[in-house]
C-alpha positions in Angstrom: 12.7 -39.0 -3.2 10.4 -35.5 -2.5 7.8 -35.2 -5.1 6.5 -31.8 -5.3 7.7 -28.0 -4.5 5.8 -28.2 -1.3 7.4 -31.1 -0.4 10.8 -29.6 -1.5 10.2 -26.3 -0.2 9.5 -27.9 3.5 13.0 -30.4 3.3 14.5 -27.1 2.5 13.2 -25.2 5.4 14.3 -28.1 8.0 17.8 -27.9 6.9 17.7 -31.4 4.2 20.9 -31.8 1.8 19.7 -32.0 -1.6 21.6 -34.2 -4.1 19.9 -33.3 -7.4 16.1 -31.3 -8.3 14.8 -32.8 -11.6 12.0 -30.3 -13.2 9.7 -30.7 -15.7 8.7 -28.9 -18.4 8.6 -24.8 -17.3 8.8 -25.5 -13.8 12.7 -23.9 -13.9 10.5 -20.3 -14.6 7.5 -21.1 -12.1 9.5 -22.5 -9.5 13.0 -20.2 -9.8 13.1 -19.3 -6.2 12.6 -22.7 -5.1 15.5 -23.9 -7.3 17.9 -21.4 -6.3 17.3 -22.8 -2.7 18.0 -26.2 -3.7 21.1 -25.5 -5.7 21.9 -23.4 -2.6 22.7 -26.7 -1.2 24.5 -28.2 -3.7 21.8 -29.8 -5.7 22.8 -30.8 -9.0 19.2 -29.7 -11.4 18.5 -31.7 -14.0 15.4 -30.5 -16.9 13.5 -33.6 -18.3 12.5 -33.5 -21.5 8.3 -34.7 -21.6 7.1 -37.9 -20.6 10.4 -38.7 -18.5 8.8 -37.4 -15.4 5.8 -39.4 -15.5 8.0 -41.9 -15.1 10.0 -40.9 -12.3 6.9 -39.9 -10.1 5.0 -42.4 -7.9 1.6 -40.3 -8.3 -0.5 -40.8 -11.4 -0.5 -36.9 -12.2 3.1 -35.8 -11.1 3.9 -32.3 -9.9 6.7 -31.2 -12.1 9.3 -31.0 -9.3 11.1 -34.0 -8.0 14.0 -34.0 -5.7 16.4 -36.1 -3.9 17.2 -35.7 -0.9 20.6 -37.8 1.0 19.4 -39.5 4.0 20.6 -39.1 7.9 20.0 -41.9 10.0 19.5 -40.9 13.2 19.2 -42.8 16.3 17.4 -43.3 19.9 20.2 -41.0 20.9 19.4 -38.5 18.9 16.3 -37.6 20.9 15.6 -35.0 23.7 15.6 -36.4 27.1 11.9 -34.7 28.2 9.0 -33.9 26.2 6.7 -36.2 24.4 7.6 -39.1 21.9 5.3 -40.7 19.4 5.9 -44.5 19.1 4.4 -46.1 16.1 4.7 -50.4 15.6 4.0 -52.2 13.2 2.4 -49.1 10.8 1.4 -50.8 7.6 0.0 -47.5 5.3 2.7 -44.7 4.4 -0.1 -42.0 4.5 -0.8 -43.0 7.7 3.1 -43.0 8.5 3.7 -39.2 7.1 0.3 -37.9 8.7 1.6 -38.9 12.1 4.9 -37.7 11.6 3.5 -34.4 10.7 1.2 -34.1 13.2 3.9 -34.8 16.2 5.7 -32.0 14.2 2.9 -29.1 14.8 1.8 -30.2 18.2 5.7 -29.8 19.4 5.9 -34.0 20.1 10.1 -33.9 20.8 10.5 -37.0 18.2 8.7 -39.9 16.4 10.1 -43.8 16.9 8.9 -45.9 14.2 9.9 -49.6 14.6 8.7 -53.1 14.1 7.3 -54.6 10.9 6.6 -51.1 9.5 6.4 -49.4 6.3 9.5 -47.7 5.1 10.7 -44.5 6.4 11.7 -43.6 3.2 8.5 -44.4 1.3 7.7 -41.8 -1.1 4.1 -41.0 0.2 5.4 -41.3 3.6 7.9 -38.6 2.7 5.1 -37.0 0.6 2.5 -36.8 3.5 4.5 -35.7 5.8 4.9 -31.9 4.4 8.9 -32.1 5.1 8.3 -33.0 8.6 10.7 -35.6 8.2 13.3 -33.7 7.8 13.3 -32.0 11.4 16.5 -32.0 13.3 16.3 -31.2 17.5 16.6 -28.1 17.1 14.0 -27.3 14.7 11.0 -29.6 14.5 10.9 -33.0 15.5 13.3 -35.7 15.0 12.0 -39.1 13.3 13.7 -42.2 14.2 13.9 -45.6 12.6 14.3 -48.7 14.6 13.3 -52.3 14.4 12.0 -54.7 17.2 9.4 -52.9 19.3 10.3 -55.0 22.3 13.5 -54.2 22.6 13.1 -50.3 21.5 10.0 -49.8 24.1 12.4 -51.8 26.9 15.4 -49.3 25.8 13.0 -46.3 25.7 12.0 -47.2 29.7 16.2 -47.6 30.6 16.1 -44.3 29.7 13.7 -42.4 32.0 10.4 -42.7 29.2 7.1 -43.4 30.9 5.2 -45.8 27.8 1.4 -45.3 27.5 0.1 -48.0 24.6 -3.0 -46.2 22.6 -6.2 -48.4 23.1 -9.5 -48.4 21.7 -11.3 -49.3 25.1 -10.5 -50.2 28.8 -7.6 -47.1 29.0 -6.8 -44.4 31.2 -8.8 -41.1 29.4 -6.3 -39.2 27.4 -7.3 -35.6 28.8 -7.0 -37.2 32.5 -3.1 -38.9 31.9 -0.3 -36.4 32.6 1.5 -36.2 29.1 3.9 -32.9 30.4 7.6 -35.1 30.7 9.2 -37.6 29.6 6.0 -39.5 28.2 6.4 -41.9 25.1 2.6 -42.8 23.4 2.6 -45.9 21.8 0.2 -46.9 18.8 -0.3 -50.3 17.0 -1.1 -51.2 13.2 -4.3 -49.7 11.6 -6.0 -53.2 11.8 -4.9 -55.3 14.5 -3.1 -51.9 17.4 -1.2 -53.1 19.9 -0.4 -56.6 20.0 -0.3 -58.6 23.8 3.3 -59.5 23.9 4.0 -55.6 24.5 2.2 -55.5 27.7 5.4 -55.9 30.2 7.0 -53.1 28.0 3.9 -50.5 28.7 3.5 -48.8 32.0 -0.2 -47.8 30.9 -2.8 -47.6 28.5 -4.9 -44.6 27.1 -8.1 -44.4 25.5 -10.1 -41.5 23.4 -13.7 -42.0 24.3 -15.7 -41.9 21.5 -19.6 -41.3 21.0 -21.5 -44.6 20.3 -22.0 -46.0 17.4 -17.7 -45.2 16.7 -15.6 -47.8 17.8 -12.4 -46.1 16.8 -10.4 -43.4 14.9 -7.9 -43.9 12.4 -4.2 -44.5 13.6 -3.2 -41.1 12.4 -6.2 -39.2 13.8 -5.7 -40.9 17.4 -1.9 -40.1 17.1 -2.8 -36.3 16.3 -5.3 -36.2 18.9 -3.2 -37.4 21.8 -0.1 -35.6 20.4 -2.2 -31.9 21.0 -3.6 -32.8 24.4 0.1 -33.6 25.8 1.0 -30.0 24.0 -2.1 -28.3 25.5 -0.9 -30.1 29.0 2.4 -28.4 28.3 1.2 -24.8 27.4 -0.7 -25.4 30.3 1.9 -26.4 32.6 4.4 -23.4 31.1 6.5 -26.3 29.4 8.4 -25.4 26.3 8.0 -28.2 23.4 
């Protein structure tokens, strides 16, 4: 489910298959253009009479668009071969979850592996958060991946040529001195707990954001975003296309 014409507008631009737009009261006037792209698609568009969408929409105020969108599973082979890749384990908040996936988006990161004992995918404020990012295809945008053990992903993701750097709030390899050009996979842990031990055989290396005392750490999301621009300045740097 997208909840919002921003939401909406940026499925739309990455290339998503609607199945229906539900509006609310005089959104088919305010929003026209954005409703002409969606039945562009096929989108069946639905108007609700008062009070239905209040209880359609996860948010306590709803915008007045909703939308759903059919979903595309994709898989590890779906990803590029070179670039960067964003793992996330064991993510636990959706914002958190739809930040990241955004970021990796606008710093160019080729795709984003979420696996373990995660939050859904398909979470509506992880599809909410992420601005459409979601949608992207490997063509345009980045392509988001859903898998489930992190063992057996991170293992697979080293079979096939991925170097694996684990995030960590001390004791790592400095993020702006790590070579993040090719073929680099940067793992991150849950918001409370990161990285657990048992993926240590499955990481070729660790990397760490120094931080300015008294902070002991940044938010999942934040660290994800700042790593994620560093290997893109590392790229522009080294005259690597995303």
């Amino acid at each position: 489910m997208l909840e919002g014409p921003r939401v909406v507008d940026g499925a739309l631009d990455r290339g998503a298959r609607l199945d229906a737009i539900y509006l609310g009261s005089g959104a088919m006037r305010a929003f026209a253009p954005l409703v002409q792209r969606a039945v562009a698609t096929g989108a069946r568009v639905a108007e609700l009479k008062e009070g239905v969408l209040e209880k359609l929409g996860t948010t306590r105020t709803p915008q007045p668009v909703l939308a759903v969108a059919s979903i595309t599973p994709r898989s590890l082979d779906d990803l590029a071969t070179r670039g960067t890749l964003l793992v996330t384990v064991d993510l636990g908040d959706p914002g958190n979850l739809g930040t990241i996936i955004r970021s990796a988006e606008a710093a160019g990161t080729a795709g984003v592996v979420a696996c373990g004992n995660s939050v859904d995918l398909y979470n509506p404020k992880v599809v909410r958060s992420s601005a459409g990012a979601m949608f992207g295809t490997a063509t345009f945008g980045t392509v988001v991946v859903e898998q489930g053990d992190p063992m057996a992903t991170l293992e697979e993701l080293g079979r096939r040529g991925w170097r694996r750097l684990g995030a960590s709030a001390d004791g790592g390899e400095p993020y702006d001195e790590v070579d993040l050009v090719d073929a680099c996979a940067l793992v991150v842990g849950n918001e409370a707990r990161g990285l657990g031990p048992e993926l240590d055989d499955c990481l070729d290396g660790s990397v760490t954001i120094p931080l300015n005392p008294p902070a002991e750490s940044l938010n999942v999301a934040m660290a994800a975003t700042v790593v994620c621009f560093e290997a893109a300045r590392q790229r522009r740097a080294a005259g690597v296309a995303p």
